[in-house]
C-alpha positions as CSV (number, residue, x, y, z in Angstrom):
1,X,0.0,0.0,0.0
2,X,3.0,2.0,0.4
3,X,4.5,1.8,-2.9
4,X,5.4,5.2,-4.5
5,X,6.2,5.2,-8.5
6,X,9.2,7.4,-9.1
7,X,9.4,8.6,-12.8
8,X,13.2,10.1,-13.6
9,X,14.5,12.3,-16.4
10,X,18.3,11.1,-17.7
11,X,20.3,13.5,-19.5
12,X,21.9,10.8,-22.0
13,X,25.0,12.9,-23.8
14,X,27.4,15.5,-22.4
15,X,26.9,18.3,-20.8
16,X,29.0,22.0,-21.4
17,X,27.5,24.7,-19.0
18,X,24.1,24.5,-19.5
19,X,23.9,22.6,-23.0
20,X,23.1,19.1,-23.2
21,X,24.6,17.7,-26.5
22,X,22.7,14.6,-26.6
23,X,18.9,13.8,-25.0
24,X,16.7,14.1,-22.5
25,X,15.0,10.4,-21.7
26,X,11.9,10.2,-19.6
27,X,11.5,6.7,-18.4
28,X,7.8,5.9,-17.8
29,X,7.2,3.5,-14.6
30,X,3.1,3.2,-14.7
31,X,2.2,5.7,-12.6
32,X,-1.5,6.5,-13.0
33,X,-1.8,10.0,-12.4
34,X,1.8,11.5,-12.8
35,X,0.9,14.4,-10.9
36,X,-2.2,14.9,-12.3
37,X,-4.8,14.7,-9.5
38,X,-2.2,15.5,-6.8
39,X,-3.8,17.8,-4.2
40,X,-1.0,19.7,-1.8
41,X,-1.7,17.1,0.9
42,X,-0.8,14.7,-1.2
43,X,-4.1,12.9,-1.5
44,X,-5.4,11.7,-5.0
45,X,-8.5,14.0,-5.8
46,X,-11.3,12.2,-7.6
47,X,-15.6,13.4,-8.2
48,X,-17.8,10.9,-7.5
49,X,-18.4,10.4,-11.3
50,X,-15.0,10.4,-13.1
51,X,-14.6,12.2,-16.1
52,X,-13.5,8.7,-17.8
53,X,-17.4,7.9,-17.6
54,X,-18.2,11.1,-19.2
55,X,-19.0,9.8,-23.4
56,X,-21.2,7.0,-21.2
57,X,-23.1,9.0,-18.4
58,X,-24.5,12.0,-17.6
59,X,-23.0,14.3,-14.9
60,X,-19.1,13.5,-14.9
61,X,-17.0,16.1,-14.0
62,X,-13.4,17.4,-13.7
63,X,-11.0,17.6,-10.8
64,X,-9.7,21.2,-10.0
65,X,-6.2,20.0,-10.5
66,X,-3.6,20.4,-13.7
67,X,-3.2,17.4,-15.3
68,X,0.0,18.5,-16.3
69,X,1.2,19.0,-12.7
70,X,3.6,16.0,-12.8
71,X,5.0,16.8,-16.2
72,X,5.6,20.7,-14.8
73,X,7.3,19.4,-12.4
74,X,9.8,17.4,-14.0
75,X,10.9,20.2,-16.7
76,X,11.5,22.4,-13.6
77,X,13.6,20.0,-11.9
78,X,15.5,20.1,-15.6
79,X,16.4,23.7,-15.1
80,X,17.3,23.2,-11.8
81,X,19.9,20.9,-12.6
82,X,21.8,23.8,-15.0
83,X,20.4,22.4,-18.3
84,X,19.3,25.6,-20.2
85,X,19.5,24.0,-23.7
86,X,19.1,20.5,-25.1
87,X,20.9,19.9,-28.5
88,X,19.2,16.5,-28.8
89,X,15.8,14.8,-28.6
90,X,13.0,14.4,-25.3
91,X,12.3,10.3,-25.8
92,X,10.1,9.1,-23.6
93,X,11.4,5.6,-22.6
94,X,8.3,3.1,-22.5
95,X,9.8,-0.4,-22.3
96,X,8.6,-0.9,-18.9
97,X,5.5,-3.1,-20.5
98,X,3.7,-3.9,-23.7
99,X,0.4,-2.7,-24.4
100,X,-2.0,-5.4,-24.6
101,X,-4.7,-4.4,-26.4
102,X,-6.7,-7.8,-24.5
103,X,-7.1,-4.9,-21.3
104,X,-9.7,-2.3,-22.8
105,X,-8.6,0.3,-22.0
106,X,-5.9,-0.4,-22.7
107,X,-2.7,0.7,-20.1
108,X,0.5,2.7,-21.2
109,X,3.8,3.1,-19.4
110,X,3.1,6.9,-19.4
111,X,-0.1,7.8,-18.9
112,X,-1.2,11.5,-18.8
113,X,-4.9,12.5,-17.5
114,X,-6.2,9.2,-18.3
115,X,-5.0,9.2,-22.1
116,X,-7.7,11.6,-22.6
117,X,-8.6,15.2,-23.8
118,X,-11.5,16.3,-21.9
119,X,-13.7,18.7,-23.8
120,X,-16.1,21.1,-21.8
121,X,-19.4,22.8,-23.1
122,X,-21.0,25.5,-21.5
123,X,-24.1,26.8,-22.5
124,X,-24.0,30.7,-24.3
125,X,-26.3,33.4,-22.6
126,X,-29.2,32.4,-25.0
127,X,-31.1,30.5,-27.5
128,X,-29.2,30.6,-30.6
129,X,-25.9,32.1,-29.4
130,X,-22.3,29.5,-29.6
131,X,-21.8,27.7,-26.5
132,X,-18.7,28.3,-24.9
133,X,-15.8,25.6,-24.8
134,X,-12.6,24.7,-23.1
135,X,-10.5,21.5,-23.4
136,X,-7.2,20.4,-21.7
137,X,-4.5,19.1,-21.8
138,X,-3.6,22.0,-24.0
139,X,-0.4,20.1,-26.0
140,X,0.6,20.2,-29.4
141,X,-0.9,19.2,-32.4
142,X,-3.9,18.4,-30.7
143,X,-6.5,21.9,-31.5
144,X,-10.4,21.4,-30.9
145,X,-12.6,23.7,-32.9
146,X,-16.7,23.6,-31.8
147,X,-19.8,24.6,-33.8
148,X,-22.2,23.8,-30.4
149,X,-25.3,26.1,-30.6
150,X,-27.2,27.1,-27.2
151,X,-31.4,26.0,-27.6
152,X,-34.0,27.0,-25.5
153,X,-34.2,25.7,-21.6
154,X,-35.8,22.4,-21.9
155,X,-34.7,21.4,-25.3
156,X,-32.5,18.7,-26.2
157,X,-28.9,18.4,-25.0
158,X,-27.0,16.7,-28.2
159,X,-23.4,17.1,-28.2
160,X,-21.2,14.9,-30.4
161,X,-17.7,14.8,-30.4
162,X,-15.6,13.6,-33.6
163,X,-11.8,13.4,-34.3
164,X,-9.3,12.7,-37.1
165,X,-7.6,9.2,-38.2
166,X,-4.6,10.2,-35.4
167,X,-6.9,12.2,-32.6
168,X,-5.4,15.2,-33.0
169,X,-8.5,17.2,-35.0
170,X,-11.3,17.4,-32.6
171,X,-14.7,18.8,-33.4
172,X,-17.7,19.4,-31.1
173,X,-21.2,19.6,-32.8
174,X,-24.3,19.9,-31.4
175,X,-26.8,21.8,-29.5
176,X,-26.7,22.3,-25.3
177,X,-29.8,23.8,-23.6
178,X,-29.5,27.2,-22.2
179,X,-28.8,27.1,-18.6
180,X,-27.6,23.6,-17.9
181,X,-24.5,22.8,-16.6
182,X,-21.5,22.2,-18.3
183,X,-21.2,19.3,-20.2
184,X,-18.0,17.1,-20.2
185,X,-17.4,14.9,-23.1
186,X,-13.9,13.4,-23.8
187,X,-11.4,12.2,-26.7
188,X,-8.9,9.6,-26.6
189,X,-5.2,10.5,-26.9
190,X,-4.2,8.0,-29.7
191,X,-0.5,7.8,-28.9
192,X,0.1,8.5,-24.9
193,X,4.5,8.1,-25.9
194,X,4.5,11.1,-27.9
195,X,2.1,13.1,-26.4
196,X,3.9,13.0,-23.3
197,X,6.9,13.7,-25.1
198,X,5.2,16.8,-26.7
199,X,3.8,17.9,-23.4
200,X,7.7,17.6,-21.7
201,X,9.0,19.6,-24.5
202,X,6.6,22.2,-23.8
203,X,6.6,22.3,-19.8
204,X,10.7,22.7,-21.0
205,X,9.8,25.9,-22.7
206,X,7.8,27.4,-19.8
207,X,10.5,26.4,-17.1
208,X,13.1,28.0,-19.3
209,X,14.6,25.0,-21.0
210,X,15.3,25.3,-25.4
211,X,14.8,22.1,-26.7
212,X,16.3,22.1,-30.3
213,X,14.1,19.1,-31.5
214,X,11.0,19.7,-32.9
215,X,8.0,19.6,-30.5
216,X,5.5,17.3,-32.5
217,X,5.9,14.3,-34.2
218,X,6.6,10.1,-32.7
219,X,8.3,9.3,-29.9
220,X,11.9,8.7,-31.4
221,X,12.2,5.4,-29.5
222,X,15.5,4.2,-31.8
223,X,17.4,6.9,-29.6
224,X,17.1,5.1,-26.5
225,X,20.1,3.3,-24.4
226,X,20.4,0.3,-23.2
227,X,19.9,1.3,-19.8
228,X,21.2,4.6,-18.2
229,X,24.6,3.2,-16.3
230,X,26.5,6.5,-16.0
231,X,23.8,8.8,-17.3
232,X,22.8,11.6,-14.5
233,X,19.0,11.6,-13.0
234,X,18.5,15.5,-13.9
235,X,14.7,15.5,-12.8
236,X,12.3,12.6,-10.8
237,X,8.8,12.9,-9.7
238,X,7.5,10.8,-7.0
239,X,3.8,9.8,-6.5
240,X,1.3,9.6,-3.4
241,X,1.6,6.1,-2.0
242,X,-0.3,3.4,-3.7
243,X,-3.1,3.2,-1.3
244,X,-4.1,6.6,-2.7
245,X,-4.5,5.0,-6.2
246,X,-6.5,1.9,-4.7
247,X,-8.6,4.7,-3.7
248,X,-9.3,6.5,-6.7
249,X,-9.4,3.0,-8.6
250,X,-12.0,1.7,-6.0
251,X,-14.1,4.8,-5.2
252,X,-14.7,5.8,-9.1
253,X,-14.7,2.2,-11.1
254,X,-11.3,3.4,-12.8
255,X,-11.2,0.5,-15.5
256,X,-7.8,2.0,-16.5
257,X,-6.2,1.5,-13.4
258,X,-7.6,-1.7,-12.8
259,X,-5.9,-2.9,-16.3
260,X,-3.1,-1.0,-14.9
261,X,-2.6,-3.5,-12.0
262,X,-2.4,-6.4,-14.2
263,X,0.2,-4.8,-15.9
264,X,2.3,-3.8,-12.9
265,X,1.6,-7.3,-11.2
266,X,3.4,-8.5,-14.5
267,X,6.5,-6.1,-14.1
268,X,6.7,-6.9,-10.5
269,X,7.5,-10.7,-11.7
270,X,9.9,-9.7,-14.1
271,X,8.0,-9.5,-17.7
272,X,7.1,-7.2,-19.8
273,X,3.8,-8.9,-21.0
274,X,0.7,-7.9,-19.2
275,X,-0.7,-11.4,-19.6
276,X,2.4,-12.8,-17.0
277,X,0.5,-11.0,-14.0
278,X,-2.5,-12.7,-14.1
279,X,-0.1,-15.7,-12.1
280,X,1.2,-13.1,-9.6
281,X,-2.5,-12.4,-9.1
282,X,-3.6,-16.0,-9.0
283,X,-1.0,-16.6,-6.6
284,X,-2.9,-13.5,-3.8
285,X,-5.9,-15.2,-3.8
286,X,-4.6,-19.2,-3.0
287,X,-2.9,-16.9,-0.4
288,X,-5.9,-15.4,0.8
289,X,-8.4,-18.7,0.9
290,X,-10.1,-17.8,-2.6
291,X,-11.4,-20.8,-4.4
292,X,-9.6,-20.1,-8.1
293,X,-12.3,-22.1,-9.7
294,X,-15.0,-20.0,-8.4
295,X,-13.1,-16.5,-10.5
296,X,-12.6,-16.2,-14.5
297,X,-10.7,-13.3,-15.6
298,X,-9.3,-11.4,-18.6
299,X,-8.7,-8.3,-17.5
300,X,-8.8,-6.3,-14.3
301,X,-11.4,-4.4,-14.5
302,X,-14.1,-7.5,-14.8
303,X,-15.7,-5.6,-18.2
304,X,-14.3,-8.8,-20.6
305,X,-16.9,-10.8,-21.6
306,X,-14.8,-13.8,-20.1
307,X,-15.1,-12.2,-16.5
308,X,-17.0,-14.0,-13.5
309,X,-16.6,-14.5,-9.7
310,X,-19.2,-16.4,-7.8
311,X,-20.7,-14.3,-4.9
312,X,-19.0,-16.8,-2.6
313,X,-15.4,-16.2,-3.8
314,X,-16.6,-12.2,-3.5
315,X,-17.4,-13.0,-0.2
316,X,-13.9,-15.2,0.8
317,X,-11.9,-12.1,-0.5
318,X,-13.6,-9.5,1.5
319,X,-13.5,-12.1,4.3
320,X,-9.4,-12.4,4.0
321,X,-9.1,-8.4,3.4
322,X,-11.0,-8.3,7.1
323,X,-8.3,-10.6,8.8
324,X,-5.9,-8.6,8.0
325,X,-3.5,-4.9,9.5
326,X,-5.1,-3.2,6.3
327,X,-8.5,-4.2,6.9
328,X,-9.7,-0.9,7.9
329,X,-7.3,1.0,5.2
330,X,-9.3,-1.6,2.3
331,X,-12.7,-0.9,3.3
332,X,-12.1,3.3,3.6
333,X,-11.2,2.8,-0.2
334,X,-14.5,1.4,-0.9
335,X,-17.6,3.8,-2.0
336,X,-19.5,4.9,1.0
337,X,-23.5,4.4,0.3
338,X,-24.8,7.8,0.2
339,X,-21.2,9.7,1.0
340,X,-18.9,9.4,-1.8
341,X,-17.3,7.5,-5.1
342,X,-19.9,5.4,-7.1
343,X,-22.1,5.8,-4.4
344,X,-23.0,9.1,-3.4
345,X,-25.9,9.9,-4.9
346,X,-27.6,6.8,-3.6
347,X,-29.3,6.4,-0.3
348,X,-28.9,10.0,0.9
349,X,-31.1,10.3,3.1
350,X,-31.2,6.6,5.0
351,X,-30.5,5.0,8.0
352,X,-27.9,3.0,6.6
353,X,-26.3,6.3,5.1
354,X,-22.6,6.1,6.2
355,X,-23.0,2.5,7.0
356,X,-22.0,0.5,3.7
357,X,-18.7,0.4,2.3
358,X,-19.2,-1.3,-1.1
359,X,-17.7,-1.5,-5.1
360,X,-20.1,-1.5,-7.5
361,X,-19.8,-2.7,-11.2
362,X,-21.6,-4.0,-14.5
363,X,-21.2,-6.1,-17.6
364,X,-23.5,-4.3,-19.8
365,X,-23.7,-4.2,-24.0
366,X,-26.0,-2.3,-26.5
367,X,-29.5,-4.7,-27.8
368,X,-29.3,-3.1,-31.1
369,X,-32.3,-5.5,-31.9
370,X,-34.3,-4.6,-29.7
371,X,-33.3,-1.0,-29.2
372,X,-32.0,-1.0,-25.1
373,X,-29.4,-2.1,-22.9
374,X,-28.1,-5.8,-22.3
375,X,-27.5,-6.4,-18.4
376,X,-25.2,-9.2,-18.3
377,X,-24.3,-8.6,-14.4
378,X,-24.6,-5.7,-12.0
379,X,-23.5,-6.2,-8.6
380,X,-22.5,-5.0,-5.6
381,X,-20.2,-6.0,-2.5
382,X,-18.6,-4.9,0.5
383,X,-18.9,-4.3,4.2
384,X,-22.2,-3.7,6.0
385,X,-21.5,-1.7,9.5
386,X,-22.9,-3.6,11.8
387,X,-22.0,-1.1,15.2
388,X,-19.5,-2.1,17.3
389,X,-16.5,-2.6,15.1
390,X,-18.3,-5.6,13.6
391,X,-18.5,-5.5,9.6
392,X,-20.3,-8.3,7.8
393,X,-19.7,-9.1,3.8
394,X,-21.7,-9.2,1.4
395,X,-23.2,-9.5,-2.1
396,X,-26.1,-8.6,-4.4
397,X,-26.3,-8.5,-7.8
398,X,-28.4,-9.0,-11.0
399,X,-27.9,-11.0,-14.0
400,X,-29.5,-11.4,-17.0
401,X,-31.9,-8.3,-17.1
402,X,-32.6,-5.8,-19.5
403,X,-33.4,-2.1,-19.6
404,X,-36.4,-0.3,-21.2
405,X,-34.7,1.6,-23.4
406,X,-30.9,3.0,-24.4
407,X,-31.4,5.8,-22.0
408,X,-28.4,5.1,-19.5
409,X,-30.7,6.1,-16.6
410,X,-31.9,2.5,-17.1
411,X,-28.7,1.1,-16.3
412,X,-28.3,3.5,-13.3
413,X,-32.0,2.5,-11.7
414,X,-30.4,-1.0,-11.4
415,X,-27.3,0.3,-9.8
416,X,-29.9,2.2,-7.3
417,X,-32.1,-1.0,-6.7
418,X,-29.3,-2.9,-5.5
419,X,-27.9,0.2,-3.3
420,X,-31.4,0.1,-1.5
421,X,-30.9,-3.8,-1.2
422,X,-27.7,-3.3,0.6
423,X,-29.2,-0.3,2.7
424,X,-31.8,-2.6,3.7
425,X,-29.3,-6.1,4.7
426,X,-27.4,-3.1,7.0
427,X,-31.0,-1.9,9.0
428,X,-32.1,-5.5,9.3
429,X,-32.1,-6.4,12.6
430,X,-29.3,-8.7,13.8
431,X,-27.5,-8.6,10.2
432,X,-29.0,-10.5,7.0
């Protein structure tokens, strides 16, 4: 829980004053956030519907942090050091693991505000006047250009978001009603290496650093060393502790970082293929008294269509998380019914408000036949407080249903039945 990822910058070359002749390398070590959600306590900020969720759901919205933060931080620690000039390349080093397109979505070394671009629409003063936008990251090439129009209160909100064959061309078109709230929509970024290499190159600029290469374009990955024996660490940014990304991963259903621990898992045993931690992680649960037989998975988020866990081996691992010196640390990182994460807006005003710590989740697909959604699984499972320091596991879920129609509000009233079930096993008398 403990673990922090530290990200350095080696000048690779030699060094006269304050000119590198040679290149800046930024090796990538699969830290989620970089920096980006990094409040100045240190804590990981997250809302309780993560802007990841925001082309699926209404309401998503953005943390008050830069998502650059990390990336800042790192060209500043450049100048520090006496480089002034860099008569080379910025690589960004990504051989700590393969992608594996399998893990959708699919995890990067370097990952910069999710691999997104989030794209923000406010409504204009009135009926027929442009709605306003703003988008970040702000890196090189990417430029986003929006033709939204403002309609009457009351009338459809119908944003659509579009990109070139490489991501970098965005366009927003569309209407938003006059006096809604902002609505966040997002676009992927298409190659994370050499956006991140972009986005060093330009935190260089700000901090006072010339970087003779050009500031777009791939990730020259031919440049890089074997390893970086003799090379000086110029820059390094350190993360929270990992606990803080269980959090985030736990609290929001943060399918990226959940892929992401496969991945690490993987690196931890030595490989570079993603695929090698799924092992390392069947190994944990023989350790913790989970019945393997009872669990299928693909990925780590539990979204392939290969993913199952009975409700009993749900129950064991809760069970062995319980036993345990973290067991109060595990259940804090669960959504809290009616507080926060997943969970928030559910059971507000109950008894059991406060009570359940519990992560959510679905396996749902489009019914294009029949025109709604597909509910393969939605579930939920955690810890109902039972006073006293006691805290019982437990499941509910629903398989096999279907929604009315393709409004995701259908998808959502599920999510709230089952919030109410749990809110109704923690005010039963004597525990369910």
């Amino acid at each position: 829980t403990g673990h922090r990822f530290v990200t350095p910058v080696y000048a690779v070359g030699k060094r006269s004053a304050g000119t590198l002749t040679g290149d800046l390398v930024l090796v990538a070590q699969g830290d989620l956030t970089l920096g980006g959600r990094t409040r100045p306590d240190g804590t990981v900020a997250y809302t309780d519907l993560d802007h990841t969720y925001a082309n699926d759901f209404p309401g998503a919205t953005l943390t008050p942090e830069n998502p650059l933060a990390g990336i800042d931080q790192l060209a500043r620690q450049v100048r520090e050091s006496g480089i002034t000039r860099v008569d080379g390349e910025v690589v960004v080093d990504g051989r700590l693991f393969a992608a594996d397109p399998v893990l959708d979505p699919t995890p990067t070394p370097l990952i910069v505000n999710d691999n997104l671009i989030d794209l923000l629409t406010t409504p204009g003063d009135r009926a027929g006047a442009g709605a306003r936008l703003d988008w970040r990251p702000k890196v090189a090439p990417y430029e986003v250009t929006s033709t939204v129009r403002t309609v009457a209160a009351g009338k459809p909100t119908a944003v659509t978001v579009t990109a070139d064959e490489g991501g970098t061309r965005i366009r927003l078109s569309g209407t938003i009603a006059a006096g809604s709230a902002p609505l966040l929509r997002t676009s992927p970024v298409t190659d994370p290496a050499a956006f991140g290499r972009t986005a060093l190159i330009e935190a260089l600029g700000r901090a006072g650093v010339e970087v003779r290469a050009a500031a777009t374009g791939a990730n020259p990955v031919g440049r890089l060393p074997h390893d970086y024996r003799g090379d000086p660490r110029v820059a390094a940014y350190t993360s929270p502790p990992y606990e803080q990304y269980a959090k985030l991963i736990l609290k929001v259903s943060h399918n990226l970082g959940a892929n992401l621990g496969i991945c690490l898992m993987a690196v931890a045993a030595g490989s570079r293929q993603c695929a090698d931690g799924f092992p390392v992680l069947a190994g944990f649960l023989g350790r913790a008294g989970v019945d393997r037989g009872q669990v299928e998975l693909m990925d780590g988020r539990g979204g392939n269509p290969a993913d199952r866990a009975t409700p009993q081996a749900l129950v064991q691992m809760l069970a062995y998380w319980q036993r345990g010196p973290d067991a109060r640390l595990f259940r804090e990182t669960l959504p809290v019914l009616g507080v926060d994460g997943l969970l928030a807006d559910n059971c507000r005003s109950c008894p059991a408000r406060g009570k359940v710590f519990a992560k959510t989740g679905a396996a749902v697909g489009g019914d294009s036949l029949n025109g709604r959604f597909a509910v393969g699984a939605i579930t939920i499972a955690g810890y109902l407080d039972r006073g006293g320091g006691r805290f019982d596991p437990f499941y509910a879920g629903v398989n096999g249903a279907s929604t009315a129609n393709t409004d995701p509000a259908g998808i959502l009233s599920i999510g709230n039945d089952l919030a109410l079930v749990a809110a109704a096993l923690q005010e039963a008398p004597g525990g369910p």
